[in-house]
TORKOL-4160 file (C-alpha; in steps of 0.2 Angstrom, whole numbers, padded with zeros to 4 digits, m for minus):
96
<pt num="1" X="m0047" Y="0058" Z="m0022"/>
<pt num="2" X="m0053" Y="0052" Z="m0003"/>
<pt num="3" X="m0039" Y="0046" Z="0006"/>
<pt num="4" X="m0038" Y="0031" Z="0016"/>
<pt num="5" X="m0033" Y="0033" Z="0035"/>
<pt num="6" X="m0025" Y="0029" Z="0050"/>
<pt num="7" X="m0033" Y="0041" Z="0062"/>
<pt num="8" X="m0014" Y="0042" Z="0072"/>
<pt num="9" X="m0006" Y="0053" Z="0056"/>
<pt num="10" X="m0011" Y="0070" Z="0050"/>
<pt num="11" X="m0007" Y="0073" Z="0032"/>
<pt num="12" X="m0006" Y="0091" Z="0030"/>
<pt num="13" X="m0016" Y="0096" Z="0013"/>
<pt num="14" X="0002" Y="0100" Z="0004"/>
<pt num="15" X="0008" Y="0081" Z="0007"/>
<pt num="16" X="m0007" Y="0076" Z="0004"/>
<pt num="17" X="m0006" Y="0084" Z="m0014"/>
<pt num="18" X="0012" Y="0078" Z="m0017"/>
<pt num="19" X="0006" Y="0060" Z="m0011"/>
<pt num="20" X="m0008" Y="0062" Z="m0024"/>
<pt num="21" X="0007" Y="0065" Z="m0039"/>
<pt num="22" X="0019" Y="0052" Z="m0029"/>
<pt num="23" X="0003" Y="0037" Z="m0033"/>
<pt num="24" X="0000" Y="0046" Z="m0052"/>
<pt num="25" X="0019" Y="0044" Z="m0056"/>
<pt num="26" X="0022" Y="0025" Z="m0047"/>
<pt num="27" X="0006" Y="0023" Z="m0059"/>
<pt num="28" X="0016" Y="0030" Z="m0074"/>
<pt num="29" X="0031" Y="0022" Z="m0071"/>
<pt num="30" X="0020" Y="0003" Z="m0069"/>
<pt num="31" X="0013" Y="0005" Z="m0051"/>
<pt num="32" X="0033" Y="0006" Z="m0045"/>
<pt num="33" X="0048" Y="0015" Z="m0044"/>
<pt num="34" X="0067" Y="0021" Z="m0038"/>
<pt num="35" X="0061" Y="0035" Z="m0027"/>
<pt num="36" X="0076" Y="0046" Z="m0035"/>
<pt num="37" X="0065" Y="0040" Z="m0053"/>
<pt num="38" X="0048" Y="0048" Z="m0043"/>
<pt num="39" X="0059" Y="0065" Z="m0036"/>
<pt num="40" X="0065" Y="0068" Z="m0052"/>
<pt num="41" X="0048" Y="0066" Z="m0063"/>
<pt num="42" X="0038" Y="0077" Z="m0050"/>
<pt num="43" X="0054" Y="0089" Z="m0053"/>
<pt num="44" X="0052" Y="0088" Z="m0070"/>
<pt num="45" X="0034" Y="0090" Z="m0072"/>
<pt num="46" X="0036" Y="0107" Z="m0061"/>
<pt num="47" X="0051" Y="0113" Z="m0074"/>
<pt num="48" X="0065" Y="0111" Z="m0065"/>
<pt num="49" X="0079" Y="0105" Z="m0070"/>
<pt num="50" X="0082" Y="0086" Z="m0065"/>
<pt num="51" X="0102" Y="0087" Z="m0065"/>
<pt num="52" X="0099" Y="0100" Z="m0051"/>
<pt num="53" X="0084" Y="0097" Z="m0039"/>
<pt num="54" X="0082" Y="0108" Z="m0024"/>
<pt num="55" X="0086" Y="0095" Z="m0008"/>
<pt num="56" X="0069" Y="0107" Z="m0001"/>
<pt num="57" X="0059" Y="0096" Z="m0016"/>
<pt num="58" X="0066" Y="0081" Z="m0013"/>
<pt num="59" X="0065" Y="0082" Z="0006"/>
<pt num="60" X="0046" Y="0087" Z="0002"/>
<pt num="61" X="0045" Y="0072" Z="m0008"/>
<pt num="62" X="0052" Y="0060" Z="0004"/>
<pt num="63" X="0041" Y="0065" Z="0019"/>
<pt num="64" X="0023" Y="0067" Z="0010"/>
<pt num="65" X="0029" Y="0046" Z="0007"/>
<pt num="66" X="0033" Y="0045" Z="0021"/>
<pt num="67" X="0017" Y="0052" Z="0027"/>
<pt num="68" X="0006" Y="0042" Z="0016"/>
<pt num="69" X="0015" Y="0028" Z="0021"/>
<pt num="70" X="0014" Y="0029" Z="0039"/>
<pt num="71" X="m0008" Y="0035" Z="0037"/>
<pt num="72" X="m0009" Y="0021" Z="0025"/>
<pt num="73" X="m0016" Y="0031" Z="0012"/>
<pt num="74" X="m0017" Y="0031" Z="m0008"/>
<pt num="75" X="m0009" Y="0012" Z="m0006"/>
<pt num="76" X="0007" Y="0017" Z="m0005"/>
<pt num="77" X="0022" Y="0007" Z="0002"/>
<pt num="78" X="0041" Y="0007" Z="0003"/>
<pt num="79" X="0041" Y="m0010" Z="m0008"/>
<pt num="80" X="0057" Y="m0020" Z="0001"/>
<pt num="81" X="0049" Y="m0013" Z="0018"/>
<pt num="82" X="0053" Y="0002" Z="0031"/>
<pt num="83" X="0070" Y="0008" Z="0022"/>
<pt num="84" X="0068" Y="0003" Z="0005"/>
<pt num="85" X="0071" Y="0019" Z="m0009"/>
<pt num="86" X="0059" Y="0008" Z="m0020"/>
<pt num="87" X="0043" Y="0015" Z="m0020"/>
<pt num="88" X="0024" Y="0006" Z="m0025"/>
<pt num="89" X="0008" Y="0005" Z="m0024"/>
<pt num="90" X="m0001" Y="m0008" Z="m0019"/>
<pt num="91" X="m0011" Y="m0019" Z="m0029"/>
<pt num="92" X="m0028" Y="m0014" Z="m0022"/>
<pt num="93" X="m0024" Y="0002" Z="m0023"/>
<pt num="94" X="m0022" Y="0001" Z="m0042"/>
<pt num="95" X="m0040" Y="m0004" Z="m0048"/>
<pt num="96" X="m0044" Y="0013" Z="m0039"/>
């Protein structure tokens, strides 16, 4: 999948890849989420426990977003704006 960019943020290949599950699960759970919802799915699909996630996951989680937000790709957005811990993706971005 080709991400769309902002050419001021460098996604390293490994957010990359989490922001790549991050849009798969938002698109599982209806295209939004409860990032907590998101963390523990990915956790889950890795075998981990979800009643005890490494905070090193969740960290990893949170920043690949973050990323994506900030470059603008895959269509993902904080949905109440900067802050929010509700994750989606954009309507555009689902047709893809």
């Amino acid at each position: 999948m080709t991400l769309a960019r902002n050419s001021h943020v460098r996604m390293t290949p490994t957010a990359e890849a989490i922001a790549c599950q991050i849009r798969q699960t938002l698109l599982l759970f209806g295209g939004e989420a409860h990032r907590r919802d998101v963390i523990a799915q990915l956790a889950r699909d890795r075998g981990l426990d979800v009643r005890r996630i490494p905070p090193e996951l969740e960290r990893e989680v949170i920043d690949s977003f973050e990323r994506a937000c900030r470059a603008q790709a895959l269509g993902l957005h904080p949905k109440f704006g900067e802050g929010s811990h509700r994750w989606a993706v954009r309507t555009r971005a689902l047709a893809s």
